[in-house]
N, C-alpha and C positions, 0 to 999 in steps of 0.2 A: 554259973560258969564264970571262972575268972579271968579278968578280962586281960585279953594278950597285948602285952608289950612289945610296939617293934621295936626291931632291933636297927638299930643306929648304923646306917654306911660310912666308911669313912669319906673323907675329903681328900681327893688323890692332888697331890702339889706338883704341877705341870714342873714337865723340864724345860727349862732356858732355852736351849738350842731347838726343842719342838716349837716353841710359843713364837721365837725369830721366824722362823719358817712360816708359822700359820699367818703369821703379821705381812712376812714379804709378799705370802701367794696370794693374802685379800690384797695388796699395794695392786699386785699384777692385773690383777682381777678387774680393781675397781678403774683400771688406768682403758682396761680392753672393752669395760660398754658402756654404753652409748648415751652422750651427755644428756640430763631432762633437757625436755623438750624447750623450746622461747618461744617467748612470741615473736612473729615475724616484725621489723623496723617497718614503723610508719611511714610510708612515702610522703616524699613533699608536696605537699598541694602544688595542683597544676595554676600556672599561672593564664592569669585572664587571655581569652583567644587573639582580642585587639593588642595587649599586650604583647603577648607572643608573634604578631606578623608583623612588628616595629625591631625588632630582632633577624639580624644576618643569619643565614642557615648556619656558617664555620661558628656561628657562637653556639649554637642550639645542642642541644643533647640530643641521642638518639630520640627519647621519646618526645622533646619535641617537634623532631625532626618531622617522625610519625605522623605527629598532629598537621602539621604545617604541611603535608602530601595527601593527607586525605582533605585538608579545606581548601586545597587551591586545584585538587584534581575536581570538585565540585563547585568553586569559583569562578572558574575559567574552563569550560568546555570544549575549545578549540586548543587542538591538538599543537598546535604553533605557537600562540599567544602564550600557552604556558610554560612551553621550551623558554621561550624568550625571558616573561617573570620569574621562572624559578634558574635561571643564570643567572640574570642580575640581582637577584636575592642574595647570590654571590659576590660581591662586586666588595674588592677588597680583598678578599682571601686571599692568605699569606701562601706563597709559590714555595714549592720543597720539588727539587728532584730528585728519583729514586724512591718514592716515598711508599709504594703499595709493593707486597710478596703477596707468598701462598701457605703463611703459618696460620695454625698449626696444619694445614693440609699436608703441607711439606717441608722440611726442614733446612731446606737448602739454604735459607737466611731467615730472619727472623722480625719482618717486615710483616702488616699483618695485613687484610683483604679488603677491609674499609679506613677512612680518615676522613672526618667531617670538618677536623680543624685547617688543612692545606691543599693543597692541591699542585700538580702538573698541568700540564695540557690534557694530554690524555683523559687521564681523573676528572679532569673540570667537565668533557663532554661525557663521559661516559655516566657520571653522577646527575648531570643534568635531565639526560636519555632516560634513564632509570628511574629518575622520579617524578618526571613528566608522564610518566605511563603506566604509574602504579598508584595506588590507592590507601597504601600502608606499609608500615615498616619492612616488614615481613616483605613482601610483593615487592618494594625498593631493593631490598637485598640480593633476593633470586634475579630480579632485574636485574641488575649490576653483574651477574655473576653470566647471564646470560651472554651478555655485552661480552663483557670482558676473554671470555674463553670461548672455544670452539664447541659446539653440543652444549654450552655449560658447564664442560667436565674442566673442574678446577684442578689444576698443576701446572708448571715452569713449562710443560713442553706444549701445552695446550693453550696457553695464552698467545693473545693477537698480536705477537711485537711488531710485525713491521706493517705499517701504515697498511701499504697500497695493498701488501698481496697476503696480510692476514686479514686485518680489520673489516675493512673496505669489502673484502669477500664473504667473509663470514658475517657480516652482519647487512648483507644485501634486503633480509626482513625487511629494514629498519629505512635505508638509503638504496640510490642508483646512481654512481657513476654519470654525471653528463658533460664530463668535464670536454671528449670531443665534442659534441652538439656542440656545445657554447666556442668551442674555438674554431669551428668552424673544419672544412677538408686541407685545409694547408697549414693548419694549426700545428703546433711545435710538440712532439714526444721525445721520450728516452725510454732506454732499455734497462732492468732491470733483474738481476741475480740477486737469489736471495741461496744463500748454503746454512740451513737453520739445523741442522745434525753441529757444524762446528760451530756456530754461535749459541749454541746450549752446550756443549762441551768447552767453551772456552771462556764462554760468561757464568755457566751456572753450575757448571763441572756436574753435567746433564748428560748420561748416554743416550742417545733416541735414532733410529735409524729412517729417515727423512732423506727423500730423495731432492739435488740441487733442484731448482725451480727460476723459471723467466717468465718474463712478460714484458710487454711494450705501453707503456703510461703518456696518456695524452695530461694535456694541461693547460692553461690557459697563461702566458706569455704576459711578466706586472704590468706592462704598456698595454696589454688589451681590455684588463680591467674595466676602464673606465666603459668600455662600449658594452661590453656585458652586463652591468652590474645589474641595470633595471631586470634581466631575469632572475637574478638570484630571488628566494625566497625566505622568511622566516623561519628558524631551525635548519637548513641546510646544514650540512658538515662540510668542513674549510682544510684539505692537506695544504700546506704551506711548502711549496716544493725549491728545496737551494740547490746548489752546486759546489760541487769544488775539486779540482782535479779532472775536470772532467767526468767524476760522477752526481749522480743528480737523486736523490732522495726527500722524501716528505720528513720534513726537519720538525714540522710543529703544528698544533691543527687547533681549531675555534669552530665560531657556530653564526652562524649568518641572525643579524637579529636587524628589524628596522627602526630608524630614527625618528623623531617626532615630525618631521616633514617627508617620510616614506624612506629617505635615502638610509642603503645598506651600509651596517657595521660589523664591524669584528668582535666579536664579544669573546674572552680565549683569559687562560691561565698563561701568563710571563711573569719573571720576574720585575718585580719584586712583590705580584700581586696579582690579583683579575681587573679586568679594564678593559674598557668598551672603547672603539675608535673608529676612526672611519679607515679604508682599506690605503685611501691615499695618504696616512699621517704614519700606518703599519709599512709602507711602502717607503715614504720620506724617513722614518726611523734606522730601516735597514741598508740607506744606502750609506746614512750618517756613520754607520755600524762600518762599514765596507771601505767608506773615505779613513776612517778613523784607522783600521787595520792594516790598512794599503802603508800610512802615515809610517808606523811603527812598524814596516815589514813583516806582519803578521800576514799566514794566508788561510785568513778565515774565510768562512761558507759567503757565497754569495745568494743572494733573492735572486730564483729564475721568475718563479708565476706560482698560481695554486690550479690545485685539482677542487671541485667545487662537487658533490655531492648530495640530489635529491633528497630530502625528506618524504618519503614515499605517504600515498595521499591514502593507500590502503594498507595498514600494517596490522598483520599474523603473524604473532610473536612463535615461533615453533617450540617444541616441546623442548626441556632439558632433559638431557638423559638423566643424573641422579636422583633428580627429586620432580614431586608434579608443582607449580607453579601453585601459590598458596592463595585461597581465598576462590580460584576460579574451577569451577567445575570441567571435571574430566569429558572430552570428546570420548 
């Protein structure tokens, strides 16, 4: 049988304008999946533990922040003593006001939820709270977030702005009010308005429908200090209550810490920094402040007294609504 010859196909010669095309859609193509995979970047070895607790918390990174909450929440077992160590682990940190929002939670400015590097007042105890009482990063965080807002539930309308009659209330957990006990029944109060519907419409260009609110704030009078002090105790919370106009409001807040011969300090975020002092040098500063303003016709805030605030000897952190509290098993 003879053997069959194929037959030859031709060679069909692509058109120009087809071949741009097939080139553009693989461009498209190759642009729309998904890069090979990397290897993940090698993290940097942690540095030695002694190392790391010769280091100020404002330098640390988060993750060693991590480190340095789960070795001192097992260093130090009392609930006071490491209030106290982990502020002045602080000591120095640079002072920003205005420094904490609710990004990306909310976009109302563009400030974000934590800063390890500054601080306020506020910030300074609330960071302090938070990491005295938790055990890991994680757990600091929800801390913090606890503190900071009502339920936990984070937003502008929901945070604790005014001292006495958000903070103070909502975080009753944590503290108790004794500032009448310590001033005694003849003890000095003022009255307090707080209209938080127009101070989130005016400060945060906030709609929220909040009814006015009052209350009557006892405090302890800067000349009575000196006879109370021996009850303050370690960790306490410290409203620093001024005046002016004849209104009277908690101007600035710290944390009750004791000195190497017992006697009580103020341990607080001011500018230009954090700094420990005793109440009578907090005292002798602010009046320096009041001469000085008096001087130049300035009518700055005057120092009335402070509101002084339990650290409560049994604390049951309550549930956050958004999330369960990390690390700790659900009731």
């Amino acid at each position: 049988m003879p053997t069959a010859v194929p037959t030859a196909v031709p060679t069909a010669v692509p058109n120009p304008l087809r071949l741009a095309c097939l080139l553009l859609a693989g461009a498209v193509l190759a642009g729309c999946a998904s890069a090979p995979p990397q290897a993940p970047a090698t993290p940097a070895p942690e540095i030695p533990l002694a190392q790391l607790l010769q280091k100020p918390i404002y330098q640390m990174t988060p993750q060693e922040a991590g480190r340095y909450i789960a070795h001192v929440q097992m260093a130090e077992p009392n609930l006071r003593k490491r209030i106290a160590a982990i502020g002045r682990k602080n000591l120095g940190q640079p002072y920003s006001l205005h420094l904490l929002g609710e990004f990306p939670y909310e976009i109302h400015d563009s400030l974000p939820l934590f800063s390890l590097k500054e601080s306020d007042c506020v910030v300074f105890a609330e960071h302090t709270y938070a990491m005295a009482l938790s055990q890991s990063w994680e757990e600091f965080f929800w801390m913090l977030q606890r503190i900071r807002y009502r339920d936990g539930v984070i937003g502008v309308a929901t945070r604790n702005h005014y001292t006495e009659m958000d903070w103070n209330v909502a975080n009753r957990w944590l503290v108790t009010d004794v500032s009448a006990e310590l001033a005694g029944p003849n003890g000095p109060s003022y009255a307090m308005t707080v209209d938080r519907a127009r101070f989130l419409r005016t400060r945060h260009n906030t709609v929220a429908d909040i009814p006015v609110e009052s209350s009557r704030q006892a405090y302890v009078a800067k000349e009575g200090v000196a006879a109370i002090a021996s009850q303050l105790q370690e960790g306490d919370f410290v409203n620093v209550i001024s005046t002016r106009n004849g209104e009277y409001w908690a101007s600035h807040v710290g944390l009750v810490v004791l000195g190497p011969n017992g006697e009580r300090q103020l341990l607080h975020s001011q500018a230009p920094q954090v700094r420990e002092e005793s109440f009578d040098s907090f005292i002798a500063r602010a009046a320096e402040r009041e001469a000085r303003n008096a001087r130049e016709g300035k009518p700055g805030q005057v120092l009335a007294g402070f509101k002084f605030l339990r650290l409560n000897e049994q604390i049951t952190v309550p549930p956050m609504a958004p999330q369960p509290r990390p690390g700790r098993p659900q009731a």
